[in-house]
C-alpha positions in Angstrom: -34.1 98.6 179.5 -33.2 100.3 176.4 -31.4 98.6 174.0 -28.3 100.4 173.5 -27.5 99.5 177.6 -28.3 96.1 176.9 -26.0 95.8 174.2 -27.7 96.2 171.2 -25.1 97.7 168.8 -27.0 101.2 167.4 -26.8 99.9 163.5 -28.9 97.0 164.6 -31.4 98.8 166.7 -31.9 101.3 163.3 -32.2 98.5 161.6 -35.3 97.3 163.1 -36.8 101.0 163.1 -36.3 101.0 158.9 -38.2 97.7 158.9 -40.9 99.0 161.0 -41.3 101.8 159.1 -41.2 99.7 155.4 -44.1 97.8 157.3 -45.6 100.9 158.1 -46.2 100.1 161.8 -44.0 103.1 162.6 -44.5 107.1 161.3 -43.3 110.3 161.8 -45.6 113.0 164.0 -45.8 116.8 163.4 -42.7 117.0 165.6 -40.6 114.6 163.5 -40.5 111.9 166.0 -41.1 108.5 165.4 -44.1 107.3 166.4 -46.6 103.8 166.1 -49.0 104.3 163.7 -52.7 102.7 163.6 -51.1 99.3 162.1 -48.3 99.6 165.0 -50.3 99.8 168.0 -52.7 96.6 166.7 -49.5 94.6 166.3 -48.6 96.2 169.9 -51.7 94.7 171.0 -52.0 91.3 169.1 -47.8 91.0 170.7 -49.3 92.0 175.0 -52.0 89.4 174.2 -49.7 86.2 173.6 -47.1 87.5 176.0 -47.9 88.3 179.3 -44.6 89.8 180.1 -41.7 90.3 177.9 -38.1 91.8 178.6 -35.2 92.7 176.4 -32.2 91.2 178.2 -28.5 92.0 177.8 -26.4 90.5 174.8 -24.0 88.4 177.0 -21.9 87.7 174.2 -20.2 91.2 174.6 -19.8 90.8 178.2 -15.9 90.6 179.5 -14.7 89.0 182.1 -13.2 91.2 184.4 -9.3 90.5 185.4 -7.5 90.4 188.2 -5.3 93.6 188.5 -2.4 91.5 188.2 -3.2 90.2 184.9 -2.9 93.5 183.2 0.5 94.3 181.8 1.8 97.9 181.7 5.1 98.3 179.8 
């Protein structure tokens, strides 16, 4: 699930990336797309070996409840 759908506000997400890339675990290709580097795809590894499976779920703090179409007020 990609993070934006789940919620994940883009500042935040680009937040991460800088840190990544001040770790160095992230680098730009020929192309100028981000990519892992060497130290990223050891950390990628060291991360599948503790965790089995891992999923990125939905911020349910943004989540609405829905309302009843009588609840809506149009002046």
């Amino acid at each position: 699930m990609p993070l934006f759908t789940a919620g994940y506000s883009y500042s935040k997400v680009m937040e991460w990336v800088r840190q990544l890339e001040k770790n160095g675990e992230i680098c730009y290709n020929e192309m100028e797309e981000r990519t892992l580097s060497d130290a990223g795809i050891d950390r990628w590894k060291i991360i599948k070996k503790k965790k089995n499976n891992f999923t990125i779920l939905p911020l349910n703090s943004y989540k609405v409840k829905k309302k009843d179409i009588d609840e809506i007020y149009l002046p």
